[in-house]
C-alpha positions as protocol buffer text, in pm:
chain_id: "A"
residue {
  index: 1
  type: UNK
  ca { x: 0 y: 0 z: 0 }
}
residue {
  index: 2
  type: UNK
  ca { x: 113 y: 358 z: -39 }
}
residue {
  index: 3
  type: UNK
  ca { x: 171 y: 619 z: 169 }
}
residue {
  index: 4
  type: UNK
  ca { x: -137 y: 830 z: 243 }
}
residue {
  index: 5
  type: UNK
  ca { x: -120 y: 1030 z: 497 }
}
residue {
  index: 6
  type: UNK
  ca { x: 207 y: 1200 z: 687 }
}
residue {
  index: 7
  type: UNK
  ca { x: 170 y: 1336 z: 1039 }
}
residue {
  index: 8
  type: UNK
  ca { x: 464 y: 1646 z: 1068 }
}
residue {
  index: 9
  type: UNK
  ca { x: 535 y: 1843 z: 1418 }
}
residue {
  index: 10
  type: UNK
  ca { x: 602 y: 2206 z: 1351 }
}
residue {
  index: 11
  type: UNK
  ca { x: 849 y: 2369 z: 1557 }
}
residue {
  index: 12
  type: UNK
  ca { x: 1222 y: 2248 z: 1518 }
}
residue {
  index: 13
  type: UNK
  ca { x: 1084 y: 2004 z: 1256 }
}
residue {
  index: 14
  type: UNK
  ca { x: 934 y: 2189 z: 989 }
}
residue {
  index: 15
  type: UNK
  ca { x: 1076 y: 2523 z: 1089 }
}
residue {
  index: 16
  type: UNK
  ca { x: 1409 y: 2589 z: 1314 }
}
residue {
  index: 17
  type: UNK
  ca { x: 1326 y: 2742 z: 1647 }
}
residue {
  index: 18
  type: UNK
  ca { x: 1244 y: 2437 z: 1867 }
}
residue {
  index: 19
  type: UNK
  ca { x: 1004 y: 2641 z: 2100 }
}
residue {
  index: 20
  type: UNK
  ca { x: 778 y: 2879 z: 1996 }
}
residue {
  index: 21
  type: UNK
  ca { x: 680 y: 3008 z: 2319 }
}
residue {
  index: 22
  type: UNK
  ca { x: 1082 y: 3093 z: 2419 }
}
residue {
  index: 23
  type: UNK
  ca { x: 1123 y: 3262 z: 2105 }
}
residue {
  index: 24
  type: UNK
  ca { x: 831 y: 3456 z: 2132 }
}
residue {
  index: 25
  type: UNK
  ca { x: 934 y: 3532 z: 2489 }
}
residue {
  index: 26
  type: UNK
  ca { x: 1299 y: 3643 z: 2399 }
}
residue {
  index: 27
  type: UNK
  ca { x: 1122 y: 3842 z: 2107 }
}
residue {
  index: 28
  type: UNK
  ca { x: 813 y: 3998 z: 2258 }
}
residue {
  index: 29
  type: UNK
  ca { x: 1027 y: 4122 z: 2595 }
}
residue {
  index: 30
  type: UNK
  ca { x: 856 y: 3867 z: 2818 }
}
residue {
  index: 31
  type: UNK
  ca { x: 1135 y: 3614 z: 2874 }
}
residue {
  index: 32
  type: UNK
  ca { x: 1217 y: 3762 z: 3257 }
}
residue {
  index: 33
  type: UNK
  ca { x: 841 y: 3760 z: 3321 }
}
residue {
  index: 34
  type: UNK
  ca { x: 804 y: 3400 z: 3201 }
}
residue {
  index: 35
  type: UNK
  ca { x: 1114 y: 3249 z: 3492 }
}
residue {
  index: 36
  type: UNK
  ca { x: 861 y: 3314 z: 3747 }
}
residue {
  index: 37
  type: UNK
  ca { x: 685 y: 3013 z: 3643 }
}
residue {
  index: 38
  type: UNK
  ca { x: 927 y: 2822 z: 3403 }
}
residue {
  index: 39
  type: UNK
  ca { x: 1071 y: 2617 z: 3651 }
}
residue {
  index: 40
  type: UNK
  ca { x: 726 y: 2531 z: 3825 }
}
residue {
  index: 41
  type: UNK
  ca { x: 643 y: 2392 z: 3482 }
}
residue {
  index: 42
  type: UNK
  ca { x: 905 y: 2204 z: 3403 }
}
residue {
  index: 43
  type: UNK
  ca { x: 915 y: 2006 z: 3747 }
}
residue {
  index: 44
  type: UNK
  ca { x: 531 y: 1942 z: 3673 }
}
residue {
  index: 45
  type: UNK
  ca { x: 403 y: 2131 z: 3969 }
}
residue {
  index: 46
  type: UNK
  ca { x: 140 y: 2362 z: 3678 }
}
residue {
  index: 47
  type: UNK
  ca { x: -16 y: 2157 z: 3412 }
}
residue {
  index: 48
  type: UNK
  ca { x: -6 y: 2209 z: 3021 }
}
residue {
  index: 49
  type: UNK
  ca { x: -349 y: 2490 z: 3032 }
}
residue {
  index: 50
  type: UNK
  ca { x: -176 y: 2658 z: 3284 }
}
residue {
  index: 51
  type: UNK
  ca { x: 138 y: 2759 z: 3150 }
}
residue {
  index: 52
  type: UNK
  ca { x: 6 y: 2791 z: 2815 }
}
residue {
  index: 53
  type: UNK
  ca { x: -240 y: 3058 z: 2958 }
}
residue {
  index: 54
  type: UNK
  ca { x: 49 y: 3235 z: 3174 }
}
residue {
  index: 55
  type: UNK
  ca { x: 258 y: 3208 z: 2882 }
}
residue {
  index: 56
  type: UNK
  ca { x: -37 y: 3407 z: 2648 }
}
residue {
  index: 57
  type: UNK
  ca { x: -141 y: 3602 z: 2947 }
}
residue {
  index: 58
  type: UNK
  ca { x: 220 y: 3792 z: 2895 }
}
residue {
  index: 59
  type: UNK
  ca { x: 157 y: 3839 z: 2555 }
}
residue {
  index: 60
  type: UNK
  ca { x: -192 y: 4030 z: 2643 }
}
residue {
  index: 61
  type: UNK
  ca { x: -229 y: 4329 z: 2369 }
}
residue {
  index: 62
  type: UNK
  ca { x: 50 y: 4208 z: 2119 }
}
residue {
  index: 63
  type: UNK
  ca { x: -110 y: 4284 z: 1787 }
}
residue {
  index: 64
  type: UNK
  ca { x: -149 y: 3992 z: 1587 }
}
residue {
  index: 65
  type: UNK
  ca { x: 57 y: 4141 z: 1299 }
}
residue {
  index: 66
  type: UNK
  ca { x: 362 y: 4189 z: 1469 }
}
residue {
  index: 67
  type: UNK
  ca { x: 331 y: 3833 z: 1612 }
}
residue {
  index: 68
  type: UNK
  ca { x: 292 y: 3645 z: 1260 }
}
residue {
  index: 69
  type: UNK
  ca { x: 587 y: 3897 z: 1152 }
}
residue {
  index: 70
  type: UNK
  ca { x: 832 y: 3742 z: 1461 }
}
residue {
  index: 71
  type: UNK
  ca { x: 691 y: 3406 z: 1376 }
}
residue {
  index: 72
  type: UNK
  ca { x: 764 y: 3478 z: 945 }
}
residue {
  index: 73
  type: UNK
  ca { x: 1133 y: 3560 z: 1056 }
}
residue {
  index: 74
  type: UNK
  ca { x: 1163 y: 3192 z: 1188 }
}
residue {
  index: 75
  type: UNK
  ca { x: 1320 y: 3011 z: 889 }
}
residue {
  index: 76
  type: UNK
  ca { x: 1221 y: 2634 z: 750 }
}
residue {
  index: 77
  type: UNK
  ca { x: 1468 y: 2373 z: 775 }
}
residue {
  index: 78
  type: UNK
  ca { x: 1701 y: 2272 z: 472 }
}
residue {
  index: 79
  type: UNK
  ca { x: 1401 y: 2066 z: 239 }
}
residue {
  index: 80
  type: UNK
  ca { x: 1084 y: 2122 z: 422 }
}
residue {
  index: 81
  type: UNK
  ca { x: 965 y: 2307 z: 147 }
}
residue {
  index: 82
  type: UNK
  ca { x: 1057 y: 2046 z: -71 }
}
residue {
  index: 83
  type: UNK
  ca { x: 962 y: 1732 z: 117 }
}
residue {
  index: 84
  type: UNK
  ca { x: 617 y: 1897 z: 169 }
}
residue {
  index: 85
  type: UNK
  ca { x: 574 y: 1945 z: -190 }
}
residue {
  index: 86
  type: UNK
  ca { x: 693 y: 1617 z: -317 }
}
residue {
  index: 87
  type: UNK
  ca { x: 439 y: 1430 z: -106 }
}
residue {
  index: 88
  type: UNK
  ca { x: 144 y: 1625 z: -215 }
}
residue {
  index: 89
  type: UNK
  ca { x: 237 y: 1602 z: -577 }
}
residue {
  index: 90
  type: UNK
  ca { x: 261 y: 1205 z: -488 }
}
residue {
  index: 91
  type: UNK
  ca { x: -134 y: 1267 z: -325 }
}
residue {
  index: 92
  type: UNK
  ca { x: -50 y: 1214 z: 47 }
}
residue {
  index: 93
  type: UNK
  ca { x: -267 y: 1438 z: 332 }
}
residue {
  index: 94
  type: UNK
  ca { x: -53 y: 1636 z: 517 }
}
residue {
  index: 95
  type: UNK
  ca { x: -137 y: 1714 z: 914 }
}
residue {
  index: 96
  type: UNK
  ca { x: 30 y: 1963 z: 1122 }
}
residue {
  index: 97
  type: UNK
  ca { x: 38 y: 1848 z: 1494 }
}
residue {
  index: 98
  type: UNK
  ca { x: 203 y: 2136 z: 1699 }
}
residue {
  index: 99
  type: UNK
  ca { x: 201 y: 2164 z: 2073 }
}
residue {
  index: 100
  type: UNK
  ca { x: 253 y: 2492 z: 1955 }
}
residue {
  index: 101
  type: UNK
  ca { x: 76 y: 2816 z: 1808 }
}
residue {
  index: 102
  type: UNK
  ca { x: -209 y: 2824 z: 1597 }
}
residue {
  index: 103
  type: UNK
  ca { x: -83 y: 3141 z: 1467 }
}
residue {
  index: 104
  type: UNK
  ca { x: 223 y: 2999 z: 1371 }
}
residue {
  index: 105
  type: UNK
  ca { x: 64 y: 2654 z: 1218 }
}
residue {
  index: 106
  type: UNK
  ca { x: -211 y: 2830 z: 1029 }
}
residue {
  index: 107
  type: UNK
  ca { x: 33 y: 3039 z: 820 }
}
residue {
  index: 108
  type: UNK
  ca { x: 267 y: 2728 z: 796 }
}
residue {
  index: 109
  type: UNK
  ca { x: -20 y: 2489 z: 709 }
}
residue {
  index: 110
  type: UNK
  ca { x: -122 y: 2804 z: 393 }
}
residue {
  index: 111
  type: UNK
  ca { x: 213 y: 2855 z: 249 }
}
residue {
  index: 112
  type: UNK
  ca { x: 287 y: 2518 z: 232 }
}
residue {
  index: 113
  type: UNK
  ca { x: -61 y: 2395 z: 128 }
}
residue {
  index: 114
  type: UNK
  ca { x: -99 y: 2158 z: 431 }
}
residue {
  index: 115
  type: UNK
  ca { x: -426 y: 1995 z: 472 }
}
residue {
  index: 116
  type: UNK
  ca { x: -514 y: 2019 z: 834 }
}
residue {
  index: 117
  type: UNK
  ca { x: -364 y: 2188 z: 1155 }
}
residue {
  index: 118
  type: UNK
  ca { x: -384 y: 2163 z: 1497 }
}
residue {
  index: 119
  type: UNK
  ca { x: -211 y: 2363 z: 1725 }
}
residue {
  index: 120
  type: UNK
  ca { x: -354 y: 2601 z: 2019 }
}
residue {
  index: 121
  type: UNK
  ca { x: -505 y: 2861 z: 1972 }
}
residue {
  index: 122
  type: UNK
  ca { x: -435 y: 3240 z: 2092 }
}
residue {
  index: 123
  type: UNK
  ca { x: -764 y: 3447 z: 2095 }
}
residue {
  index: 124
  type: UNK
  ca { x: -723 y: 3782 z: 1985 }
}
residue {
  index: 125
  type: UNK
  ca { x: -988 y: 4093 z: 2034 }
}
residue {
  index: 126
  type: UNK
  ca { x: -972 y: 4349 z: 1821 }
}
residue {
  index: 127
  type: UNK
  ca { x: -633 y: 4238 z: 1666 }
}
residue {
  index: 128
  type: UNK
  ca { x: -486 y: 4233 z: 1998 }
}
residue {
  index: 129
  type: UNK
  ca { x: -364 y: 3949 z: 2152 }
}
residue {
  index: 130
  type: UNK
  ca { x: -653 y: 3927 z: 2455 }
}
residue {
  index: 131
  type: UNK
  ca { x: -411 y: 3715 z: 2681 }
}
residue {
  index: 132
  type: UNK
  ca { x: -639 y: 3437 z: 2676 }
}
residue {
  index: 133
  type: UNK
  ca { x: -574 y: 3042 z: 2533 }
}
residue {
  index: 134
  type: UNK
  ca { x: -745 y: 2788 z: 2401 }
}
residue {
  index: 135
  type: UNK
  ca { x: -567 y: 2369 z: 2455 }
}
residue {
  index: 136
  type: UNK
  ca { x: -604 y: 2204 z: 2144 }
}
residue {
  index: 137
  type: UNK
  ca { x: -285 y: 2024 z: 2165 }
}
residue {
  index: 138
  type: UNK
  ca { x: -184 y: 1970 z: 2527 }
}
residue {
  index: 139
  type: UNK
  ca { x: 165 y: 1801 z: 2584 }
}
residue {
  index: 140
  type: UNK
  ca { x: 96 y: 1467 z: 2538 }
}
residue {
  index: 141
  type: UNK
  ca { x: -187 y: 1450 z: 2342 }
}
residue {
  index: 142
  type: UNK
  ca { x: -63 y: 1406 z: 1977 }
}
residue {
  index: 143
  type: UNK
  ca { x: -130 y: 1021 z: 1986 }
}
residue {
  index: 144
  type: UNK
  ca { x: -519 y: 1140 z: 2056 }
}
residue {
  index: 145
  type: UNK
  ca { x: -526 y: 1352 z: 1766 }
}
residue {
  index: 146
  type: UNK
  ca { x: -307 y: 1080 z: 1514 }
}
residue {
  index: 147
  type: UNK
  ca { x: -593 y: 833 z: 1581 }
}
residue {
  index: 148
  type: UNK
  ca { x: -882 y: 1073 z: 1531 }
}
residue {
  index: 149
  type: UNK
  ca { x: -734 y: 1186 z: 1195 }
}
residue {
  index: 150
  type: UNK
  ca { x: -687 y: 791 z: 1107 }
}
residue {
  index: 151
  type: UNK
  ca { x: -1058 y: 718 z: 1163 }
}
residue {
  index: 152
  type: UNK
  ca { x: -1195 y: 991 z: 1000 }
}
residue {
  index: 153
  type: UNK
  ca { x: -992 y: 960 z: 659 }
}
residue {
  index: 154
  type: UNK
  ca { x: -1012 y: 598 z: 664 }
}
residue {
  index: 155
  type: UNK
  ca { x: -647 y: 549 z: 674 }
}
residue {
  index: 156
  type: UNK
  ca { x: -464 y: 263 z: 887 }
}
residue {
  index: 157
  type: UNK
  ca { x: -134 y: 326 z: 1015 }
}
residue {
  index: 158
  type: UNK
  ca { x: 53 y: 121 z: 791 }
}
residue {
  index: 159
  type: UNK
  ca { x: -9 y: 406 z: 551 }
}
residue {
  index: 160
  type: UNK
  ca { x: 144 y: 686 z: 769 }
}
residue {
  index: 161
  type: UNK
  ca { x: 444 y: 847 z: 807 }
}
residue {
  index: 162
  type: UNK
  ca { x: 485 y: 1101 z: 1130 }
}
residue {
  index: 163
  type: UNK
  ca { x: 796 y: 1312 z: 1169 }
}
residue {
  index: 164
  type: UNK
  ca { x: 933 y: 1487 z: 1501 }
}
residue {
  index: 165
  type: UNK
  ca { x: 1189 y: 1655 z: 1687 }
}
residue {
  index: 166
  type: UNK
  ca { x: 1069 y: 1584 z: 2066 }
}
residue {
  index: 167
  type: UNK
  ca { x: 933 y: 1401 z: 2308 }
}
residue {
  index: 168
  type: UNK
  ca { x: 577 y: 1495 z: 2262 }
}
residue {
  index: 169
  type: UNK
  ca { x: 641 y: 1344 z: 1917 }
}
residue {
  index: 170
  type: UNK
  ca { x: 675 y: 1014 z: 2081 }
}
residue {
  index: 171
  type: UNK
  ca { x: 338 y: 926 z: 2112 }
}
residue {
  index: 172
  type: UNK
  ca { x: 290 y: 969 z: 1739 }
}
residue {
  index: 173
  type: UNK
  ca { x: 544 y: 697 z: 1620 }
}
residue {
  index: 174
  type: UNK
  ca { x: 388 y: 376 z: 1762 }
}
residue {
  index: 175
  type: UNK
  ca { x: 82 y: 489 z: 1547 }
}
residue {
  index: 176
  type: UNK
  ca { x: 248 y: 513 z: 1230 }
}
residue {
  index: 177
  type: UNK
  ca { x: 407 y: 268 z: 961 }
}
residue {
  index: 178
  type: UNK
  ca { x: 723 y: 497 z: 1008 }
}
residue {
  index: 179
  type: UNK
  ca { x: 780 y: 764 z: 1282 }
}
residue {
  index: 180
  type: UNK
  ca { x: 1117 y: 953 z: 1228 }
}
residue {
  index: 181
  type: UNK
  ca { x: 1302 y: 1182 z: 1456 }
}
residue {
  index: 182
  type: UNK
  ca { x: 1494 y: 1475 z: 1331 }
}
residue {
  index: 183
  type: UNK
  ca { x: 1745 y: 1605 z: 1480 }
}
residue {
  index: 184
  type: UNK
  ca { x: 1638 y: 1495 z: 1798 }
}
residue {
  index: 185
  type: UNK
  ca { x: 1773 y: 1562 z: 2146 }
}
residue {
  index: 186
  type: UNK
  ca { x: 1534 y: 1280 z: 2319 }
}
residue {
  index: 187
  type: UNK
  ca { x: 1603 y: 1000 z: 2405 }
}
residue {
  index: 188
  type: UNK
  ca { x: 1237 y: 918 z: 2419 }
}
residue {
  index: 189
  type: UNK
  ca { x: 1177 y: 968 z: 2124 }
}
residue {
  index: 190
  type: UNK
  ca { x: 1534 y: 842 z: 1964 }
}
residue {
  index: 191
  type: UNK
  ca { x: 1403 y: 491 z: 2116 }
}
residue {
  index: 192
  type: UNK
  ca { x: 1050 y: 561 z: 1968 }
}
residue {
  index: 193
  type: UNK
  ca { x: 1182 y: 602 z: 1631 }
}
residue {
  index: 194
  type: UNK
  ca { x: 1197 y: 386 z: 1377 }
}
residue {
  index: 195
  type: UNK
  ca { x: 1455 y: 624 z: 1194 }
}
residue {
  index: 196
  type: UNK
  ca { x: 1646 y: 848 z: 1326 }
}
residue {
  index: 197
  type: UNK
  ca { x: 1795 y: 1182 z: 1088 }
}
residue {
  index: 198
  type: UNK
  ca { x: 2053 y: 1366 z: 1305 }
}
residue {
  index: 199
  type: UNK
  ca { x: 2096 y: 1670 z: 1097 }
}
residue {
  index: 200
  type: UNK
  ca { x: 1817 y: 1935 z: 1091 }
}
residue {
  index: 201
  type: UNK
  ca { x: 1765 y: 1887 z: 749 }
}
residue {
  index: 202
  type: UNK
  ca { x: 1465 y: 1738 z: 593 }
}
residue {
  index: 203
  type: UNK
  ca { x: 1648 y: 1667 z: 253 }
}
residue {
  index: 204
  type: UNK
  ca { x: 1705 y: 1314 z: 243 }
}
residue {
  index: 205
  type: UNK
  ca { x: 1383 y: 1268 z: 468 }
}
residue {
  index: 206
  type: UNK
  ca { x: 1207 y: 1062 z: 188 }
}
residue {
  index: 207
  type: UNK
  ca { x: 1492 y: 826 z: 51 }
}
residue {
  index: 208
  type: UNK
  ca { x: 1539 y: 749 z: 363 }
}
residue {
  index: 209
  type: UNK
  ca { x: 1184 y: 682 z: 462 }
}
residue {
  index: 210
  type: UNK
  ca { x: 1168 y: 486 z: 62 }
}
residue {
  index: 211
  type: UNK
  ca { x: 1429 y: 286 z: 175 }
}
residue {
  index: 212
  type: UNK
  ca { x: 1251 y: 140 z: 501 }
}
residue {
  index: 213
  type: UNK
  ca { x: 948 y: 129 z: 333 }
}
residue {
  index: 214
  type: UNK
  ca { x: 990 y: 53 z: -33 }
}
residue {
  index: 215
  type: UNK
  ca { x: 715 y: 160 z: -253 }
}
residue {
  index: 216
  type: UNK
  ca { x: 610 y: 418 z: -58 }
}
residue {
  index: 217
  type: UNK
  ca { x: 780 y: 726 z: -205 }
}
């Protein structure tokens, strides 16, 4: 069977800043602000909606426009562009599964032609950011969203790709034919993978990917 459907994270996959919400924070100003929490989150004392809502809450009255400018400045990896392109000109859906920005995704997911997006979403008022969040894609919860996608195309796993760069990634890979990691710091995900690219470069991404699963590309 061929491959019909490919699963791609966003940030430090498709594009090279890793973490949208540090950039954003070393752009916008906010990064001090954002250590009063940072550590709480990363020891797991404030769940996924809360930091995502502190995290938009310092962003409160950031026009929209200069946000998709900061995010614009972020550059794609070596052959995203291309790998994207090849694979719809061979047919395959393309999803965009970002812990991150909908902002970000949604002008990703229309320059590149991408078929769906998911990614959470800032809510603006007036063009403003309004400092409040909506989770679509808590940490996590990519294996949730991999399966919905699945059933509602009618596509089995053994005709999906999914490609990452951390260890949210991880629970997209056991759903998948082939789950790569790209330039990938985890070792969760490293041991998730069933191919592993260690440059951040997406330009050999579907030899590769042919090779382990011949016919598909």
């Amino acid at each position: 069977m061929p491959l019909r459907l490919a699963f791609f994270d966003l940030d430090g996959t498709l594009k090279r800043e890793r973490d949208p919400y540090v950039y954003l924070h070393r752009c916008l100003g906010t990064w001090e602000a954002c250590q009063a929490y940072m550590a709480r989150g990363l020891a797991g004392e404030i769940d996924f909606d809360e930091w995502l809502h502190l995290d938009v809450g310092l962003w409160k009255g950031t026009s929209r426009a200069a946000m998709e400018d900061l995010l614009q400045r972020n550059p794609y990896l070596p052959g995203a562009r291309e790998t994207v392109a090849a694979l719809k000109q061979a047919g395959v859906r393309l999803v965009l599964v970002s812990t991150g920005l909908d902002v970000h995704a949604g002008m990703v997911q229309q320059e590149l032609g991408i078929d769906r997006a998911y990614a959470n979403q800032v809510l603006f008022r007036d063009g403003l950011v309004s400092g409040q969040a909506r989770t679509i894609v808590r940490e996590g919860g990519k294996g949730e969203i991999v399966v919905r996608v699945q059933a509602e195309l009618g596509v089995p796993p053994e005709d999906c790709l999914a490609v990452g760069d951390g260890t949210s990634d991880a629970d997209m890979f056991p759903l998948v034919r082939v789950g790569v990691a790209i330039n990938a710091p985890s070792p969760r995900l490293r041991a998730a993978a069933h191919l592993v690219i260690e440059e951040a470069d997406l330009s050999g991404l579907l030899g590769q990917v042919g090779e382990m699963a011949p016919g598909w590309t």
